[in-house]
Jmol script that loads the backbone (N, CA, C; Angstrom):
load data "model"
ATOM      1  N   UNK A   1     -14.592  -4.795 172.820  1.00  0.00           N
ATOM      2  CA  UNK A   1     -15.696  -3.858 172.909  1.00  0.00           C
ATOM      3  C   UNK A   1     -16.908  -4.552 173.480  1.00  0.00           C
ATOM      4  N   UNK A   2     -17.929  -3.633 173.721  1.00  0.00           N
ATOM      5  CA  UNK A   2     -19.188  -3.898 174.393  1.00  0.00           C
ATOM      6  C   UNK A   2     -20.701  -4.226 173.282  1.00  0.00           C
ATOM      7  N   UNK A   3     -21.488  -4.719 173.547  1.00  0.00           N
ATOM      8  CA  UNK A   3     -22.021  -4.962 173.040  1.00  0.00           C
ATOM      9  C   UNK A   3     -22.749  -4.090 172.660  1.00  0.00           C
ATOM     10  N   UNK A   4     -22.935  -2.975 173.506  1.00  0.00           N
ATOM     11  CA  UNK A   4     -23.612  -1.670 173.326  1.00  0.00           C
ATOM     12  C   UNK A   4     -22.332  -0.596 172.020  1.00  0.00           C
ATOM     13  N   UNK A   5     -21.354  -0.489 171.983  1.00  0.00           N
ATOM     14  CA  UNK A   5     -20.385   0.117 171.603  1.00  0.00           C
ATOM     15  C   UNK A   5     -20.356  -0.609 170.235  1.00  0.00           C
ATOM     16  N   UNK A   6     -20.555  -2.293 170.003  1.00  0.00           N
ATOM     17  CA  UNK A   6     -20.531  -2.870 168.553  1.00  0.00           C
ATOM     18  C   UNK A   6     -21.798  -2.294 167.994  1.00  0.00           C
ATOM     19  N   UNK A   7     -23.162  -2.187 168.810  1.00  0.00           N
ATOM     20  CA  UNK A   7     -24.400  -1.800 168.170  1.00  0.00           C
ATOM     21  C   UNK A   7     -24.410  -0.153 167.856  1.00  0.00           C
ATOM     22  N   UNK A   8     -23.539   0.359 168.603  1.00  0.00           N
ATOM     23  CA  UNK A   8     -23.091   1.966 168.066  1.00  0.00           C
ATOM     24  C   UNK A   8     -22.572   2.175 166.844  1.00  0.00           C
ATOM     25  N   UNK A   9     -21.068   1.249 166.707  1.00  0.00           N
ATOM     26  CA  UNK A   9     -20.966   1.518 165.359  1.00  0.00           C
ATOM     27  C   UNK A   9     -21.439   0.830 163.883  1.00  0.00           C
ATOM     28  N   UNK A  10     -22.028  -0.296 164.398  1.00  0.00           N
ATOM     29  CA  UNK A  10     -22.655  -0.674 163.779  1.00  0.00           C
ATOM     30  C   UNK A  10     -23.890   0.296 162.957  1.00  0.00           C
ATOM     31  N   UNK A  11     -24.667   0.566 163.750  1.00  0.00           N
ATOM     32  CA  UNK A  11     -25.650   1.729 163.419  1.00  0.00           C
ATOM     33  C   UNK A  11     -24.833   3.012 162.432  1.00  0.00           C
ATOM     34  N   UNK A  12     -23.544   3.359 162.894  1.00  0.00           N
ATOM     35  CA  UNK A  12     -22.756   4.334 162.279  1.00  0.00           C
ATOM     36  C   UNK A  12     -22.725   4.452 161.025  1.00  0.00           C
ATOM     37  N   UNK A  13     -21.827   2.711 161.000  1.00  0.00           N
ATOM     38  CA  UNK A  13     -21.786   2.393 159.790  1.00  0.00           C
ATOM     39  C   UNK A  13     -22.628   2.335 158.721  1.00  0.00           C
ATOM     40  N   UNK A  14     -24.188   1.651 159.208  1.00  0.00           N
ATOM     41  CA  UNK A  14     -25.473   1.884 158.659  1.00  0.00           C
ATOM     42  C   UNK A  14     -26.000   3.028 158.007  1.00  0.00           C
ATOM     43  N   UNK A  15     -25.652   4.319 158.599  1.00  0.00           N
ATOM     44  CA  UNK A  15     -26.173   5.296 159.062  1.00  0.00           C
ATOM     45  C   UNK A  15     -25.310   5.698 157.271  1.00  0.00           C
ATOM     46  N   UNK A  16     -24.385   5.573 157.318  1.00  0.00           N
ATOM     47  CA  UNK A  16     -22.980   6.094 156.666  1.00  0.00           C
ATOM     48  C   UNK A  16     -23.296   5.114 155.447  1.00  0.00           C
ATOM     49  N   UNK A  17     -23.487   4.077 155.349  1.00  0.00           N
ATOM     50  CA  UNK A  17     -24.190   3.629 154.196  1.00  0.00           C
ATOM     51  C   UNK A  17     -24.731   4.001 153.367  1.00  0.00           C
ATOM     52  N   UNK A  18     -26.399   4.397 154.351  1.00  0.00           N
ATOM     53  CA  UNK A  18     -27.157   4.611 154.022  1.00  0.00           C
ATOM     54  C   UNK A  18     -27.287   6.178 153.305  1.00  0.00           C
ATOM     55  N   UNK A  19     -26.632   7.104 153.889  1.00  0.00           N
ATOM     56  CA  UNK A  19     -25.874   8.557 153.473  1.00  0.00           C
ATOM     57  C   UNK A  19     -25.725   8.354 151.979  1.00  0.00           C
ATOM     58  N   UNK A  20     -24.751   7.318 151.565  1.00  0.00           N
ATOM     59  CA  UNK A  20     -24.047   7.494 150.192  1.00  0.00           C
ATOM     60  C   UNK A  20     -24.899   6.954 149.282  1.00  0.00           C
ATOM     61  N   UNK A  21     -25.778   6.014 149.897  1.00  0.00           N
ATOM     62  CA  UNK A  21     -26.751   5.204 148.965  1.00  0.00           C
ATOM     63  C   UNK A  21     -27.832   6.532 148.397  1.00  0.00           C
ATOM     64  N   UNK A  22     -28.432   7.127 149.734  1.00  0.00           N
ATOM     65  CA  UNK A  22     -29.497   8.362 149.382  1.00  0.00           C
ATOM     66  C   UNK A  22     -28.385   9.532 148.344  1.00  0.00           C
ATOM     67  N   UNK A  23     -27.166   9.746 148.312  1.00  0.00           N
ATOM     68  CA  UNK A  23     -26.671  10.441 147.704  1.00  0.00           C
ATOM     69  C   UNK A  23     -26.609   9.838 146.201  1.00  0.00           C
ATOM     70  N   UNK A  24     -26.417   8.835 146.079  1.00  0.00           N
ATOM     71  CA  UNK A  24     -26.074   7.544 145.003  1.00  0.00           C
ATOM     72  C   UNK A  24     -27.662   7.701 143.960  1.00  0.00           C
ATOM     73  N   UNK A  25     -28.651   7.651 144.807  1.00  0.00           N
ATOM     74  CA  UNK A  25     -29.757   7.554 144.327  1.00  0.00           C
ATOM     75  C   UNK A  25     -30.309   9.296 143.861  1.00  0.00           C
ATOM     76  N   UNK A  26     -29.917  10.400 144.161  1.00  0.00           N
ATOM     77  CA  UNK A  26     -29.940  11.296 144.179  1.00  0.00           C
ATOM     78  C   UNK A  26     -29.382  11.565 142.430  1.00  0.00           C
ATOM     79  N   UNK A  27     -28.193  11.171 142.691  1.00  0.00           N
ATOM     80  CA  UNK A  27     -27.442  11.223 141.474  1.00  0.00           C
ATOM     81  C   UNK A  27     -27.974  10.534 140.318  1.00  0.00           C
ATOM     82  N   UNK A  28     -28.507   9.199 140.600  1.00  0.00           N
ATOM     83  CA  UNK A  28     -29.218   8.490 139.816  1.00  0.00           C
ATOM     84  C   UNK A  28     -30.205   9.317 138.870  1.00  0.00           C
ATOM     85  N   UNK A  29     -31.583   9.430 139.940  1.00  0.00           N
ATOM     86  CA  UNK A  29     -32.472  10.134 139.688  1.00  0.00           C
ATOM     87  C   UNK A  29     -32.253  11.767 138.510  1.00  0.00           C
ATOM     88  N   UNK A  30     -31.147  12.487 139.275  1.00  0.00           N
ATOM     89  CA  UNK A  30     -30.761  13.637 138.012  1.00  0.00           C
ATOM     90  C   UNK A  30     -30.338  13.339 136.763  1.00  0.00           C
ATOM     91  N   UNK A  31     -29.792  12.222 136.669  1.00  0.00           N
ATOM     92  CA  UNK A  31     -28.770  11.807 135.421  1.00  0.00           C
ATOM     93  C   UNK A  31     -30.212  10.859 134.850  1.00  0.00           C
ATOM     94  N   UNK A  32     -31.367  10.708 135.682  1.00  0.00           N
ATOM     95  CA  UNK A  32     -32.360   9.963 134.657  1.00  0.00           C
ATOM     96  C   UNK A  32     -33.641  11.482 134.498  1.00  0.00           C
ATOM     97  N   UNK A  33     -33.385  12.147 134.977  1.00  0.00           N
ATOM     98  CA  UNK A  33     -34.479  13.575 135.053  1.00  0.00           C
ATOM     99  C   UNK A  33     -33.643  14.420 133.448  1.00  0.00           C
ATOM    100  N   UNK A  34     -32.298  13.987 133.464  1.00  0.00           N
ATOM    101  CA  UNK A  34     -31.672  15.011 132.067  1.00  0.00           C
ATOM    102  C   UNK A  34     -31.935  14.021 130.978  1.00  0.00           C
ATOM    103  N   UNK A  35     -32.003  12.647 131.620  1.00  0.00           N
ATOM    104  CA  UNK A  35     -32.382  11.639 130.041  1.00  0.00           C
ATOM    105  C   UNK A  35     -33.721  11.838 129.924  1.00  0.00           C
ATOM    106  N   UNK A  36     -34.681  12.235 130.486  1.00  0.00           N
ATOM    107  CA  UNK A  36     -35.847  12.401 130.117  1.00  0.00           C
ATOM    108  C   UNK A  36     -36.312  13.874 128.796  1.00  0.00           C
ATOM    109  N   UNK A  37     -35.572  14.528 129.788  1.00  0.00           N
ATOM    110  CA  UNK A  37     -35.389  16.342 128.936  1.00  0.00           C
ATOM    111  C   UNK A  37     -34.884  15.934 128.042  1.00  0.00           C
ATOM    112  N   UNK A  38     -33.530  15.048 127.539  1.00  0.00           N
ATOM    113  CA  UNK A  38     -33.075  14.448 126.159  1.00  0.00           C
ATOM    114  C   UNK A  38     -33.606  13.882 125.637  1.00  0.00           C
ATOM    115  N   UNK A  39     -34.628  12.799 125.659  1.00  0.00           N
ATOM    116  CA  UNK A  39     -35.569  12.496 125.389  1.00  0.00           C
ATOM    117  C   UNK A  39     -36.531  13.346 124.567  1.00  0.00           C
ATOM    118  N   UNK A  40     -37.152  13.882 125.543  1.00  0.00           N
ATOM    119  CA  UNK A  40     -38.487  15.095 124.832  1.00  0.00           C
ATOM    120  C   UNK A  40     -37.878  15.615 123.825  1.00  0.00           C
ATOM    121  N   UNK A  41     -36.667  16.095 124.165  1.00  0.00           N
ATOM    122  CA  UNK A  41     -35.956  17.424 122.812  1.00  0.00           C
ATOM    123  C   UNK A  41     -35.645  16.561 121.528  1.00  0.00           C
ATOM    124  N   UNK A  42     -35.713  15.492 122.159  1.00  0.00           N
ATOM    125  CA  UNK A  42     -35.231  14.724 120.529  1.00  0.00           C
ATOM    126  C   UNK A  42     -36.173  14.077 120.215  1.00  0.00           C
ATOM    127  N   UNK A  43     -37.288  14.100 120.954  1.00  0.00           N
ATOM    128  CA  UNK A  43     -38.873  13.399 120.290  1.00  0.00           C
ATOM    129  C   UNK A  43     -38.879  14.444 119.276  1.00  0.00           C
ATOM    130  N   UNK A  44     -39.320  15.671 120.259  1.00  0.00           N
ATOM    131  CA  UNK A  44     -39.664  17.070 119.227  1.00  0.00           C
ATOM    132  C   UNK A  44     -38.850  17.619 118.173  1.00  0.00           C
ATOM    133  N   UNK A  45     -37.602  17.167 117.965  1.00  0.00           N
ATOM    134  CA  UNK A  45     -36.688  17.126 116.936  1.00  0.00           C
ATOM    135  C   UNK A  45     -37.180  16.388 115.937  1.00  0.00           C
ATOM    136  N   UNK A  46     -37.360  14.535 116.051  1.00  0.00           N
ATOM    137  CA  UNK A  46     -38.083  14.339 115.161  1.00  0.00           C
ATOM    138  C   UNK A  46     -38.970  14.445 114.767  1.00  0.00           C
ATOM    139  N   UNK A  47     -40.317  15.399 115.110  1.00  0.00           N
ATOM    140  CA  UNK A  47     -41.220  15.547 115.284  1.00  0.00           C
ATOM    141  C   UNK A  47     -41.266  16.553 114.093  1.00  0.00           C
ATOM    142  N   UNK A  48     -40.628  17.430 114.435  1.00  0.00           N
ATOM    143  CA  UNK A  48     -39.656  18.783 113.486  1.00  0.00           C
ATOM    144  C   UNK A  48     -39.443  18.399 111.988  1.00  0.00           C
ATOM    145  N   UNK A  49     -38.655  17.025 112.327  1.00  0.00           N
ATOM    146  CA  UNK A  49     -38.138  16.819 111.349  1.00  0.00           C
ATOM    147  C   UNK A  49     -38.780  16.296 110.376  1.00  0.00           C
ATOM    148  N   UNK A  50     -39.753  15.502 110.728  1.00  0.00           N
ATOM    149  CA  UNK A  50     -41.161  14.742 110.101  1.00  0.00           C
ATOM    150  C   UNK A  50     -41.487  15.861 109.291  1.00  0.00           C
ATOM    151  N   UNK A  51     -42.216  16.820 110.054  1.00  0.00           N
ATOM    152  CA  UNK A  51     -43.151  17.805 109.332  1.00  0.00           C
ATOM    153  C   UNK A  51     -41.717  18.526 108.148  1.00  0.00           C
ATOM    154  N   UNK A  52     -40.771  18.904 108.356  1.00  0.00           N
ATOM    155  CA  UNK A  52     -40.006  19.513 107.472  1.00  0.00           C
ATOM    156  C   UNK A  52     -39.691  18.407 106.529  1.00  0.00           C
ATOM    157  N   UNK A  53     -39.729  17.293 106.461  1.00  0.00           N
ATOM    158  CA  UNK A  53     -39.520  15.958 105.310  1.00  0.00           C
ATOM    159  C   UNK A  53     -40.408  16.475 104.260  1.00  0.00           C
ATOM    160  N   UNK A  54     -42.158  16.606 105.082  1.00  0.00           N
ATOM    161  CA  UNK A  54     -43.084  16.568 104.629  1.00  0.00           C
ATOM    162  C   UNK A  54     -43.444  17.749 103.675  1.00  0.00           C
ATOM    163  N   UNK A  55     -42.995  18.963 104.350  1.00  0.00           N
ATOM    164  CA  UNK A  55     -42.792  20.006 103.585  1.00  0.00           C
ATOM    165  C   UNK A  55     -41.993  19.754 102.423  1.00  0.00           C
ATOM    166  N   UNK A  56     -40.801  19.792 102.620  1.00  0.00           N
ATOM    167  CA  UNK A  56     -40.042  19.103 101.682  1.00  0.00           C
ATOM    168  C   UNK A  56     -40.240  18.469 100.198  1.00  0.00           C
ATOM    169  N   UNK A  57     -41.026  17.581 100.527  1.00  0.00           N
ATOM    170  CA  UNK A  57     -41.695  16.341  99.893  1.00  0.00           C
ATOM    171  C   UNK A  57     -43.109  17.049  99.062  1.00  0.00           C
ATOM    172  N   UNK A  58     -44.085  18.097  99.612  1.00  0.00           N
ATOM    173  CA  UNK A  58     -44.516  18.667  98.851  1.00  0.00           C
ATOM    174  C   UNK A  58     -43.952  19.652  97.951  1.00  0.00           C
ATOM    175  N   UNK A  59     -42.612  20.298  98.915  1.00  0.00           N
ATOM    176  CA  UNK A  59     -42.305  21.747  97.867  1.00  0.00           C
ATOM    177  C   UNK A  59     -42.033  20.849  96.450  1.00  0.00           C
ATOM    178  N   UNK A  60     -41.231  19.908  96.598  1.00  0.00           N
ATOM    179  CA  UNK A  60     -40.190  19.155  95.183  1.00  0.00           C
ATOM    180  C   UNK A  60     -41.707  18.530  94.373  1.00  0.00           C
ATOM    181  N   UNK A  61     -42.707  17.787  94.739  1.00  0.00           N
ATOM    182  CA  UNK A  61     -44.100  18.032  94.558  1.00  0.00           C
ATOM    183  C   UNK A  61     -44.431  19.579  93.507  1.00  0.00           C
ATOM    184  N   UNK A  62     -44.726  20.434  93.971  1.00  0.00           N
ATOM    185  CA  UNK A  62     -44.938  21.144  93.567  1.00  0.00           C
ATOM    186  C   UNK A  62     -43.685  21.858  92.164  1.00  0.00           C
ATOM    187  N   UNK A  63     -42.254  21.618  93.102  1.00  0.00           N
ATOM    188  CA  UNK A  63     -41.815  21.914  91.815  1.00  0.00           C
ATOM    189  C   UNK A  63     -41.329  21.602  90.306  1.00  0.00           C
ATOM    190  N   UNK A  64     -42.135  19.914  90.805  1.00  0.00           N
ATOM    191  CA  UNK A  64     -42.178  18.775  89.472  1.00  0.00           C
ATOM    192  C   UNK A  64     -43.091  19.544  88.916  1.00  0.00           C
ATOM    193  N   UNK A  65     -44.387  19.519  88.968  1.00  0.00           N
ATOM    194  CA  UNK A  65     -45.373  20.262  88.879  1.00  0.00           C
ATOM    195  C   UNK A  65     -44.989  21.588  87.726  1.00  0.00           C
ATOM    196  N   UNK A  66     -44.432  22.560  88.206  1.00  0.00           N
ATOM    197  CA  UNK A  66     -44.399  23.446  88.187  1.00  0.00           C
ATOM    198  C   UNK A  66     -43.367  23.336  86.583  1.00  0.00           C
ATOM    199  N   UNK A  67     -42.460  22.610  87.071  1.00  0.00           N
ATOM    200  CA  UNK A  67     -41.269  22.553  85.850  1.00  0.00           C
ATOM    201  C   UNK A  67     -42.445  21.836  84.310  1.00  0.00           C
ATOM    202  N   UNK A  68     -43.087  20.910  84.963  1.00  0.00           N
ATOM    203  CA  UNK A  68     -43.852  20.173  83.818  1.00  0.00           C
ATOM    204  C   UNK A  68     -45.100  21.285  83.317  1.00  0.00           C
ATOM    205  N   UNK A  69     -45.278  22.213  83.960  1.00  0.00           N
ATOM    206  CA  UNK A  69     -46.040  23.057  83.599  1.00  0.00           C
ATOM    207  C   UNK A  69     -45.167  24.494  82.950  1.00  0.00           C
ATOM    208  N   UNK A  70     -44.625  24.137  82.994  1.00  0.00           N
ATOM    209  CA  UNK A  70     -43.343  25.440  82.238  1.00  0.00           C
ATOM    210  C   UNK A  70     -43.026  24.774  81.191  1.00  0.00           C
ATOM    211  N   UNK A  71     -42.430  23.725  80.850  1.00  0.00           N
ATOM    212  CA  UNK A  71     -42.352  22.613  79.193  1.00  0.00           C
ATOM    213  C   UNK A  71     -43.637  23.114  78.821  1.00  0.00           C
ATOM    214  N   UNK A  72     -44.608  22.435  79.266  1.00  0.00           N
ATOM    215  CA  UNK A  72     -45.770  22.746  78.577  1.00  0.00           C
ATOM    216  C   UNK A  72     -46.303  23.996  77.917  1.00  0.00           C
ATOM    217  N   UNK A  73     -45.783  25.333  78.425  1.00  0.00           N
ATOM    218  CA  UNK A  73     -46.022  26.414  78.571  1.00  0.00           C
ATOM    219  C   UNK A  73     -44.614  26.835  77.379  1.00  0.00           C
ATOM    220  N   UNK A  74     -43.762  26.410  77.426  1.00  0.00           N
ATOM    221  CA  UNK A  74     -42.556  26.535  76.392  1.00  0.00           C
ATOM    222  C   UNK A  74     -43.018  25.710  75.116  1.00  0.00           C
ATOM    223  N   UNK A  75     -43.951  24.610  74.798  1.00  0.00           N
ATOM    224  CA  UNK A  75     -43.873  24.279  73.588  1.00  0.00           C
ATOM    225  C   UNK A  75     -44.980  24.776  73.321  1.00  0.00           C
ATOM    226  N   UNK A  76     -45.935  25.840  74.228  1.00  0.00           N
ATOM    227  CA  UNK A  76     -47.251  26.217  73.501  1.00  0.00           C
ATOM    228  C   UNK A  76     -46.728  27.421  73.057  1.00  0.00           C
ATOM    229  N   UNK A  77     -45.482  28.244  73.313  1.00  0.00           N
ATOM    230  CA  UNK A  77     -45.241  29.540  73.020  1.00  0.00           C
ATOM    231  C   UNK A  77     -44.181  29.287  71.712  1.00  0.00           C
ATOM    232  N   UNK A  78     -43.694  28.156  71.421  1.00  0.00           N
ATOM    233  CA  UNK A  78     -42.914  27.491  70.217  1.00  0.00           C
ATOM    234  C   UNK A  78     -43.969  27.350  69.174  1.00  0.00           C
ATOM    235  N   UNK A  79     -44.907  26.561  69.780  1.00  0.00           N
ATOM    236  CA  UNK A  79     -45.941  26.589  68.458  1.00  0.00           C
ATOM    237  C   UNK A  79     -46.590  27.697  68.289  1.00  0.00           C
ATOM    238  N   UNK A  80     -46.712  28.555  69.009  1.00  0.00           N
ATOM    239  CA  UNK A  80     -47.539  29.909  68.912  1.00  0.00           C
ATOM    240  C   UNK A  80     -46.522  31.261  67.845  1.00  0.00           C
ATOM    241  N   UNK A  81     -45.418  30.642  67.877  1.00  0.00           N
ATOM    242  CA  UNK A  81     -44.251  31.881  67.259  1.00  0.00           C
ATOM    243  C   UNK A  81     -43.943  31.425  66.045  1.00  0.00           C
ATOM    244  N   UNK A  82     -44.326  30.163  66.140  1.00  0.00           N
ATOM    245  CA  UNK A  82     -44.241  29.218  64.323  1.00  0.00           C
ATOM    246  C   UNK A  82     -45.482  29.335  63.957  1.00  0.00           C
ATOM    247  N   UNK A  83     -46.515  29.397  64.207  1.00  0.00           N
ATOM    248  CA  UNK A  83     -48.080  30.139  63.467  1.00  0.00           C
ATOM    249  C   UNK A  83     -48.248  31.173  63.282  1.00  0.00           C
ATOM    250  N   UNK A  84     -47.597  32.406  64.412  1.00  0.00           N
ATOM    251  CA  UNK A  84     -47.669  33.466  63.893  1.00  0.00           C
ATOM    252  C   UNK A  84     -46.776  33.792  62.703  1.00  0.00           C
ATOM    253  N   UNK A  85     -45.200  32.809  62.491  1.00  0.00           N
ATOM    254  CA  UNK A  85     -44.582  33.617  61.543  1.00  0.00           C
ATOM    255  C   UNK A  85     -45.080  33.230  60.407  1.00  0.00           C
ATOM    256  N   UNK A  86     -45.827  31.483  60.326  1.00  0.00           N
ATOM    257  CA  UNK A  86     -46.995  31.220  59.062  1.00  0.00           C
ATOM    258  C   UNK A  86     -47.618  32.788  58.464  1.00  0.00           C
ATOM    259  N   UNK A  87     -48.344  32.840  59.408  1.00  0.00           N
ATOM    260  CA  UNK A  87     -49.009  34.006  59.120  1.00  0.00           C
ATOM    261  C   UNK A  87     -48.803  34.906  58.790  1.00  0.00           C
ATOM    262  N   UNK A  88     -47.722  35.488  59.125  1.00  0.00           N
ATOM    263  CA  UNK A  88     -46.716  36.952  58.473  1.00  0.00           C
ATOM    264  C   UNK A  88     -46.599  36.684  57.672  1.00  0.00           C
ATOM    265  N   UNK A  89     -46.073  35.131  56.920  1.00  0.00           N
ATOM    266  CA  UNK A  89     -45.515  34.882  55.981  1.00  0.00           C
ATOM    267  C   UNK A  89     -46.648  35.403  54.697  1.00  0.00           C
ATOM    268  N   UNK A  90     -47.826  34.335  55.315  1.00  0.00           N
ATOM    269  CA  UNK A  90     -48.966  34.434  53.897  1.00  0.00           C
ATOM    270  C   UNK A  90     -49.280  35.905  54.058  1.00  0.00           C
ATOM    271  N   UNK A  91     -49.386  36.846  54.836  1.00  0.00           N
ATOM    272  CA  UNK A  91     -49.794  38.074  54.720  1.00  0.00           C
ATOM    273  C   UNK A  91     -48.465  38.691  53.589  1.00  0.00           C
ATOM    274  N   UNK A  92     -47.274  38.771  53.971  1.00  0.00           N
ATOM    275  CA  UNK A  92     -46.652  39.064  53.232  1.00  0.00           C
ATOM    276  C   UNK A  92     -46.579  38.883  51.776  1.00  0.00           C
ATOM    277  N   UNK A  93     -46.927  37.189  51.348  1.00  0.00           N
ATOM    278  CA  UNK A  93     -47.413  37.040  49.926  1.00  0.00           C
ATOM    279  C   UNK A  93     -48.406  37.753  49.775  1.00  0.00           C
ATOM    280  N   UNK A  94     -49.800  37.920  50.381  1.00  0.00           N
ATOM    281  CA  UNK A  94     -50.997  38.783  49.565  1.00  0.00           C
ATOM    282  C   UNK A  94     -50.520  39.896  49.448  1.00  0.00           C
ATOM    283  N   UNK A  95     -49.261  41.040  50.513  1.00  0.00           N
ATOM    284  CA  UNK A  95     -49.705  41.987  49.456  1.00  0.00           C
ATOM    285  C   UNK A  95     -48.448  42.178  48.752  1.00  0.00           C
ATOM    286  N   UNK A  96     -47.765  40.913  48.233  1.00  0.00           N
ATOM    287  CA  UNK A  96     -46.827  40.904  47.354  1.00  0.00           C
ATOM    288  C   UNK A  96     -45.088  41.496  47.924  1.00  0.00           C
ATOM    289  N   UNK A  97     -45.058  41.285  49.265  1.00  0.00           N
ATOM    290  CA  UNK A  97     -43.613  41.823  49.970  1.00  0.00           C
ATOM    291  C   UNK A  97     -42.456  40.380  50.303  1.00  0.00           C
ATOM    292  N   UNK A  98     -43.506  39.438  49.396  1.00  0.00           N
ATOM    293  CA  UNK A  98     -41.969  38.632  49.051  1.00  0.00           C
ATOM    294  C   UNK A  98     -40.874  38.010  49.120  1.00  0.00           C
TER     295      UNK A  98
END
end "model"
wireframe off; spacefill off
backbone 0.3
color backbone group
């Protein structure tokens, strides 16, 4: 071959390279554009998930709370049903029902 005819396909070849590389990089670029979108969605997942911990973490909060305020509320209505029956009781002695 000619020297003109080696610099032809030479260039071809280049040319044809360079084709699969821009395709190569193409591909690259999408498969790093969907890790990004995977990314975000799973920032904002944990993000999600934070605040729902947090919720969480107050409701059981609140329903310690709540349970310790119900005991409390159960031994004031225990002592309140044992004073009143005191009381029936001594009423019952004054007017002699025994």
């Amino acid at each position: 071959m000619n020297d003109s005819a080696d610099i032809k396909e030479a260039a071809d070849r280049l040319q044809s390279a360079l084709g699969k590389l821009g395709g190569s990089i193409d591909s690259l670029l999408n498969k790093v554009s969907r890790l990004e979108a995977i990314k975000k969605e799973s920032d904002s997942m944990s993000a999600d998930r934070a605040a729902l911990a947090a919720k969480l973490d107050a409701s059981y909060a609140k329903e310690k709370d709540f349970l310790a305020r119900e005991k409390e509320f159960g031994a004031l209505a225990e002592e309140t049903t044992q004073e009143l029956d005191r009381v029936i009781r001594q009423v019952r002695m004054a007017l002699g029902e025994d």
